[in-house]
N, C-alpha and C positions, 0 to 999 in steps of 0.2 A: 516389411520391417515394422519395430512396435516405436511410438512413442510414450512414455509414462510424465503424466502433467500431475504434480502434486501441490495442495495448498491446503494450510490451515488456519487462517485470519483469514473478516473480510475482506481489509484492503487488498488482500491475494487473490482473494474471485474474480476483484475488478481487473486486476492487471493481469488474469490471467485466462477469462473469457474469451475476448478477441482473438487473443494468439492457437486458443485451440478450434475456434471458427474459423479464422485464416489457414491453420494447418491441416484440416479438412477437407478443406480446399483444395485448397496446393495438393493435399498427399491421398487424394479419394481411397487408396489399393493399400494403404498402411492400416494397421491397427492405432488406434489412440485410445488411450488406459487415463481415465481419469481417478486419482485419488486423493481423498478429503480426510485429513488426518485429525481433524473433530478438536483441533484447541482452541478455535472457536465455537462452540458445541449451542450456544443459546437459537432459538432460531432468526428471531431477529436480529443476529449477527453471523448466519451462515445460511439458511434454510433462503430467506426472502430473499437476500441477493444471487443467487442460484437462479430463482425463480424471475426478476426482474430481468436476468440478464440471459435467460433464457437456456442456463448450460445443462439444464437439468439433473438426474440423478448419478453420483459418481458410481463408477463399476467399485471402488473400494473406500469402507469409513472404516477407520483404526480407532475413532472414539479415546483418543487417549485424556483426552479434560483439561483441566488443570492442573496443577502443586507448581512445586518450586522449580525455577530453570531447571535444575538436572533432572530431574522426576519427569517431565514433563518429556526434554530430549533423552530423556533416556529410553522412555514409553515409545518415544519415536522410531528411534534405533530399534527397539526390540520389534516392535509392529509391521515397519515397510519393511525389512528383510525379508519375510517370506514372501510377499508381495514380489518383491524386486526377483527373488529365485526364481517365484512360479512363472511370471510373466516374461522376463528375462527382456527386459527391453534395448531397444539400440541406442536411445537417446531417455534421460532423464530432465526434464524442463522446471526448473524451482523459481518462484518467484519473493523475492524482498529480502526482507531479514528478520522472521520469527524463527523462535527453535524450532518448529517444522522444517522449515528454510535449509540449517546449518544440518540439520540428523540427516534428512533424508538425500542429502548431496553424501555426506561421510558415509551413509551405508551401501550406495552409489558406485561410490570413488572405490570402496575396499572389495567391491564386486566387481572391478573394473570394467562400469557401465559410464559413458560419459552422460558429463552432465552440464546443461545449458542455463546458466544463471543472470536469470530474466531482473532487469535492475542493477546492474552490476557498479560496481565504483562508485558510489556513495560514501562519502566520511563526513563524520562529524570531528573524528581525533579527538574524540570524548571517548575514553575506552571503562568508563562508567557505567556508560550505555551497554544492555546485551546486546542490543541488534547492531552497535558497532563489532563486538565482537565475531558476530555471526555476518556480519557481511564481510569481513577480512578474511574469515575463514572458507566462505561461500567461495568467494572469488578464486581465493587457491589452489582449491578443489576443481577447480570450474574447467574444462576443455574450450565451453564459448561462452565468451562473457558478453552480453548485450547489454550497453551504454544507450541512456536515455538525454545525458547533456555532456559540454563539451567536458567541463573539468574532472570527468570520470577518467578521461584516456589518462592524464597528469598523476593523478592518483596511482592508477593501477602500474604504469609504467616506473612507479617512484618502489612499489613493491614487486618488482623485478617480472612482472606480469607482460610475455612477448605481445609485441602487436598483431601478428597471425590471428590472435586469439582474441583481441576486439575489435567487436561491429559495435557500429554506430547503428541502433535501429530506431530511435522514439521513446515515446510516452505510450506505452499502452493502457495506461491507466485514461489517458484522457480519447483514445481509441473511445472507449466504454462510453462518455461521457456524451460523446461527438454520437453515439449511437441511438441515447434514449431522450438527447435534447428535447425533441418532440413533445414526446410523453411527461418531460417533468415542468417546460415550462410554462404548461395553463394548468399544472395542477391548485394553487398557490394556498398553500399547506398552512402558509403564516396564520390567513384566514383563521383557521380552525383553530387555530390557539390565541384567537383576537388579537392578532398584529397587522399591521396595514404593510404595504412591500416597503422595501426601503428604509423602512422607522422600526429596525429592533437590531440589538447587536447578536448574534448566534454564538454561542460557547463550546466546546467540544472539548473536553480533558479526561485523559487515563492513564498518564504516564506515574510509575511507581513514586519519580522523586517529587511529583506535584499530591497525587491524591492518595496516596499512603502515612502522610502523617500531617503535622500542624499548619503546612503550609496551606493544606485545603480551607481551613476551616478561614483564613487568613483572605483566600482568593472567594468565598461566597463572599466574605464580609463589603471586601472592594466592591464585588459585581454587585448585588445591594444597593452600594451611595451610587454607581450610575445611573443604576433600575431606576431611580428616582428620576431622571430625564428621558431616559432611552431603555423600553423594554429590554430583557435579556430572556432568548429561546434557547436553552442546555437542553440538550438529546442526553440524557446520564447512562455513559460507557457501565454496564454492570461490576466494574470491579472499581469506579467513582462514587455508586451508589451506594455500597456501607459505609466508606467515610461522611458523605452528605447527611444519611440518613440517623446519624450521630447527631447533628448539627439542630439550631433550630429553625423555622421556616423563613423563609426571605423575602418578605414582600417585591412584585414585580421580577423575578425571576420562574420563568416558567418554567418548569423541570417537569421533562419530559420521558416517555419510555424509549429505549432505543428506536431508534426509524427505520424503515428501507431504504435501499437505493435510489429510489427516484424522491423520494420526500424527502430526504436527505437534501439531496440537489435542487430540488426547490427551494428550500429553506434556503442554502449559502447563494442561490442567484439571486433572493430576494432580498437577501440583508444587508443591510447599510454599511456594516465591519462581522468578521469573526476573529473570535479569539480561541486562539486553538495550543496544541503539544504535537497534532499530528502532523506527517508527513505528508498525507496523502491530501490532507483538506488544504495544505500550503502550494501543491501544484495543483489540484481542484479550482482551488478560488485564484489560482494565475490566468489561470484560461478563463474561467470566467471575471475577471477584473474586479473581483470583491474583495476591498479590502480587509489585509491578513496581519493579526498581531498574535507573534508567536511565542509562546511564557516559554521560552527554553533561552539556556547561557549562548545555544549553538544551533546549529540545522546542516542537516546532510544534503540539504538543498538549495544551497546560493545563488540558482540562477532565478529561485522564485525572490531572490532580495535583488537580484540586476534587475528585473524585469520591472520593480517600480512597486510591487504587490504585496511585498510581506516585510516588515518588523518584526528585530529581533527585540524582545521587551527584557529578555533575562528569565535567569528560573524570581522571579521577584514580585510577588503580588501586589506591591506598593505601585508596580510600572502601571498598571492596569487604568490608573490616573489617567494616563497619558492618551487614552483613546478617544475619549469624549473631542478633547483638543486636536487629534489628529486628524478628526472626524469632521470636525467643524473648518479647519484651514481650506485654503484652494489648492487644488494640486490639478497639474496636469493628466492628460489622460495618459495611463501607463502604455509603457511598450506593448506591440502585439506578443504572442506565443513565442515561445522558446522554440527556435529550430528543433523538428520533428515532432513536436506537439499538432499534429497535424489532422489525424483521425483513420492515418494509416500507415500506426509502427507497426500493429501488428503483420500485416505484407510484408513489410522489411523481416520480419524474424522470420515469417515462414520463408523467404528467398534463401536467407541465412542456413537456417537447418536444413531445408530442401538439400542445397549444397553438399554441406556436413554428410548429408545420408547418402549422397550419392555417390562420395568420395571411400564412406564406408562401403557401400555394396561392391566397390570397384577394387578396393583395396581386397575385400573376402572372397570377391572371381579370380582376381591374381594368386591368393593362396593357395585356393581350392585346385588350382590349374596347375601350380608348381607340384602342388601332392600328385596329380596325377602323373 
C-alpha cells in the first residue's frame, strides 16, 4: 500500500517528521510519498528544517508560493491532483491548518482517497481566522482524526464528528522536539546575539491581524520601553519584515534572520519569557516551561493556559506592559506535560494507521474474493 504525507509550513515538517519515521517503521513493505507543496518556499523556513530533522528530500515540490488564500489553495488543488491520480495512494496524512492542509485533504476526499488529519480538533471559534476555517473543514473531510489534547474529542463530537473516528495520539510536534534536545541545548545561540541565558525576552510574530497593519508598528514601540530592562531576540517571520522594515530602528531589540530548528529551540529554552501569535511556540514553550505571552483575543490551545505556561495578553499591544511584572512575580513551578506530550505520539499514529491499512487490505481481499 502507498501512504501520501503532505506539508507546506514549517510548523508542518515538525509535526510531521516523526510520524513518517514511525510509519517506516511500522510499515517497512509500504510505499511512503512525501510531498512539499512549497507555501513555505524561503529556505530558512522549509529547506533547514528538513535538514535538521533529517526527513530529507520530498519525492514531490508543487512550488505553489504565495498570493491570497484562494490563489494560494487553489494552486493547491490544481497541483496535488495529478500527484494524487499518479500515485494513487491508500492513505492521505495532512498535518495543522495551512491552505495546503484544507486543499490537499479536498482533493483527497473528491478522489475518494482517505485522509488522516494529524492535529485534529483544535478551535479557537474565531472564524476570523483562516486556519480556523481550514481546521473545521479538515476535520470533515477527515476518515481519522488524530487529537493531540483532551478538549478536541468535545469539539469534534459537538460537530457531529462519530467517535470510531477519533484517536487519541499526542504531540508530535514535541515528538520532534524530545528528538533533537541534545543537539540544541549546548548550542546557546543567545550567545551570538550578546544575550546571557535567562536575561532576554524572545518575540516571534506573523499573524496577518498583528503585522499587516498599525498594530505592528504599535507592538515594536511597546517591545522598545521593555528593551530598555530586558533584551528582546525577534527571529522576523519574512512576511513581519516588510512591515518592520517600514519602521524606524529600535534600540535593544535584536532583529534577527529567520532561524533553524534547533537555534530556534535554543533561543525559547534559554529565554526568560516569549512573546509570540504562534501556536506551535505556545506548546514548544509548554514542554519546555518557558514562559508564554500570547498577543492573540483566543488560542486553539488551552491546555497550554491549564498547564500554568501561557497568557492570553489579547490582540492589544498595550498588554505587552504586563510581562516585565509577570516576569518579575514568584510563581510556582508549572504543571508537568500535557498528557501524550510524551516523545512518543508519533508510535500512537503509526499503531493507528497500521490498523486503518490493514482493515483496508482486508476489506479489498473480501471484494476481490466476492468477484470471483
Amino acid at each position: 500500500m502507498t501512504i501520501l504525507y503532505s506539508f507546506g509550513a514549517r510548523p508542518n515538517i515538525v509535526k510531521l517528521a516523526p510520524v513518517i519515521a514511525a510509519l517506516r517503521r511500522e510499515l517497512p513493505g509500504h510505499r511512503h510519498v512525501v510531498v512539499d507543496t512549497g507555501q513555505h518556499y524561503d529556505p530558512m523556513m522549509s529547506a533547514v528544517f528538513r535538514e535538521q530533522l533529517g526527513l530529507g528530500e520530498p519525492d514531490h515540490v508543487l512550488g505553489v508560493g504565495s498570493g491570497t488564500h484562494a490563489i494560494q489553495t487553489a494552486r493547491v488543488l490544481e497541483r496535488i491532483e495529478p500527484v494524487l491520480i499518479a500515485e494513487r495512494p491508500d492513505l492521505v496524512v495532512v498535518p495543522g491548518d495551512v491552505n495546503s492542509t484544507i486543499a490537499v485533504a479536498l482533493a483527497a476526499a473528491k478522489l475518494e482517497i482517505p485522509v488522516a488529519h494529524l492535529e485534529a480538533g483544535l478551535r479557537s471559534f474565531d472564524r476570523s481566522m483562516p486556519e480556523e476555517l481550514n481546521r473545521i473543514l479538515t476535520d470533515q473531510l477527515s476518515d481519522l482524526l488524530l487529537i493531540h489534547s483532551a478538549e478536541a474529542v468535545d469539539n469534534l463530537r459537538a460537530e457531529g464528528i462519530p467517535d470510531e473516528r477519533i484517536h487519541f495520539v499526542g504531540n508530535t510536534m514535541i515528538d520532534s522536539l524530545v528528538a533533537v534536545r541534545e543537539r540544541f541545548e549546548h548550542l546557546d545561540v543567545a550567545a551570538g546575539v550578546g544575550c546571557e541565558r535567562g536575561r532576554y525576552l524572545l518575540a516571534t510574530l506573523h499573524r496577518p491581524a498583528l503585522v499587516d497593519g498599525p498594530l505592528l508598528a504599535a507592538v515594536i514601540e511597546r517591545l522598545a520601553e521593555l528593551a530598555r530592562e530586558l533584551p528582546v531576540v525577534f527571529p522576523v517571520h519574512p512576511r513581519t519584515r516588510a512591515g518592520i522594515d517600514k519602521l524606524q530602528p529600535a534600540p535593544g531589540i535584536r532583529l534577527l534572520e529567520p532561524v533553524g530548528y534547533l537555534e530556534f529551540l535554543s533561543l525559547l529554552a534559554d529565554a526568560a519569557g516569549v512573546l509570540t501569535d504562534s501556536g506551535g511556540v505556545q506548546e514548544e514553550s509548554t514542554f519546555l516551561r518557558t514562559p508564554c505571552f500570547t498577543l492573540r483575543d483566543n488560542t486553539e490551545r488551552p491546555v497550554t493556559i491549564s498547564a500554568g505556561t501561557n497568557r492570553l495578553l489579547g490582540l492589544d499591544p498595550g498588554a505587552i506592559d504586563q510581562i516585565l511584572p509577570a516576569l518579575r512575580a514568584p510563581r510556582g513551578l508549572p504543571a508537568g506535560p500535557p498528557d501524550g506530550w510524551d516523545g512518543h505520539a508519533a508510535d500512537r499514529v503509526a499503531a493507528v494507521v497500521a490498523a486503518r491499512l490493514d482493515r483496508r487490505a482486508e476489506s479489498q481481499s473480501r471484494a476481490l474474493a466476492s468477484r470471483r
